[in-house]
C-alpha positions as CSV (number, residue, x, y, z in Angstrom):
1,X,112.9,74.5,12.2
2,X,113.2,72.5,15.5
3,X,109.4,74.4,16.8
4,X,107.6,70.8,16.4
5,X,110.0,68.7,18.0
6,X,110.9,70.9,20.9
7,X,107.0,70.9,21.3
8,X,106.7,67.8,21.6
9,X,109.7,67.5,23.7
10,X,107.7,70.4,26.2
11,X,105.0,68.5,26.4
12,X,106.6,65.2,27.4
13,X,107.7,67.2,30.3
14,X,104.6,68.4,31.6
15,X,104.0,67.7,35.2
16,X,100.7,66.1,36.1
17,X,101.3,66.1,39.6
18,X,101.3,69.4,41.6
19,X,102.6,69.3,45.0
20,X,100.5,72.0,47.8
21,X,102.3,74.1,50.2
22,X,100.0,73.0,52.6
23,X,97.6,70.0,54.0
24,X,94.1,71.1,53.3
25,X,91.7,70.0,57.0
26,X,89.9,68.2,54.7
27,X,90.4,67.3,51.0
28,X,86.5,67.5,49.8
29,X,86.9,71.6,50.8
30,X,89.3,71.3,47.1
31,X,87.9,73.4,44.5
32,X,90.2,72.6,41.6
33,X,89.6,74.3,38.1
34,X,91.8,73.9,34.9
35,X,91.9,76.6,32.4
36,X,92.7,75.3,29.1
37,X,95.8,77.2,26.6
38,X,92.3,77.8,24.6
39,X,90.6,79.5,27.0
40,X,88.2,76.7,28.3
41,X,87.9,76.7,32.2
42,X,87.4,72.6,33.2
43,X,86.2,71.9,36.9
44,X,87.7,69.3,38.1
45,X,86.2,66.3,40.1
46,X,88.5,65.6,43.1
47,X,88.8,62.0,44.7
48,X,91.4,60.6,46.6
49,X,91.0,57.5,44.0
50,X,89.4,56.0,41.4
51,X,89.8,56.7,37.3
52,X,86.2,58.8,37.1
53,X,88.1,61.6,39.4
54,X,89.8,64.6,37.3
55,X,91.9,65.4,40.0
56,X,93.6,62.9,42.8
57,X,94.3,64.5,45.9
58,X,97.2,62.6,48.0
59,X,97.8,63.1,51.8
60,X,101.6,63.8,52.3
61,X,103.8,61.0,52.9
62,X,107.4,60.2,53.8
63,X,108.4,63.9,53.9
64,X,106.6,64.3,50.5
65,X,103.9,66.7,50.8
66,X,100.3,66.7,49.9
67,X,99.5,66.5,46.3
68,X,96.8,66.4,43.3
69,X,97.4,64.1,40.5
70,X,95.6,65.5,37.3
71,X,93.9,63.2,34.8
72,X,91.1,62.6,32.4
73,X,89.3,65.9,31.8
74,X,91.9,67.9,33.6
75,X,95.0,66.3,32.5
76,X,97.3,69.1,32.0
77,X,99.1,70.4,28.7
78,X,101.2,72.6,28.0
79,X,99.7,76.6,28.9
80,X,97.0,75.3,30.9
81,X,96.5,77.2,34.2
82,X,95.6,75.6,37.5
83,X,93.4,76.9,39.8
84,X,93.2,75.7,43.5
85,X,91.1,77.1,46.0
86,X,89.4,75.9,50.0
87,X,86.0,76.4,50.6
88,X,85.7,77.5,54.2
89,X,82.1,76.7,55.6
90,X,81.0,79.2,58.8
């Protein structure tokens, strides 16, 4: 059976960068939640730096638009679903 290896291959694949359709007005209004294959929903800390951040939000640049980077306890895997949302104030 070839289950393990294309598996494996699947999950070398695995983006960890998911580009927005839009610009948020302001990046700290980025409620970001993971749910795990297992079930397990994971809020995600969002910074625009640092390695304590679960989720790196990136202005657009060079006709590249804006982005989150996941990592540490967010860092996608295979089946995980993301969640994005902006919390409007007013």
């Amino acid at each position: 059976s070839f289950r393990n290896t294309l598996t494996r291959f699947a999950a070398s694949l695995a983006p960890s960068i998911l580009p927005l359709a839009g610009t948020p007005a302001d990046w700290r209004l980025l409620a970001v939640t993971v749910t795990k294959a297992s079930g397990a929903a994971v809020s995600c800390k969002v910074d625009v730096a640092g390695n304590t951040a679960d989720a790196i939000y990136s202005d657009p640049k060079s006709g590249r638009p804006a982005q989150i980077a996941f990592q540490n306890a967010c860092k996608l895997e295979l089946g995980d679903k993301i969640d994005i949302r902006v919390i409007c104030a007013g």
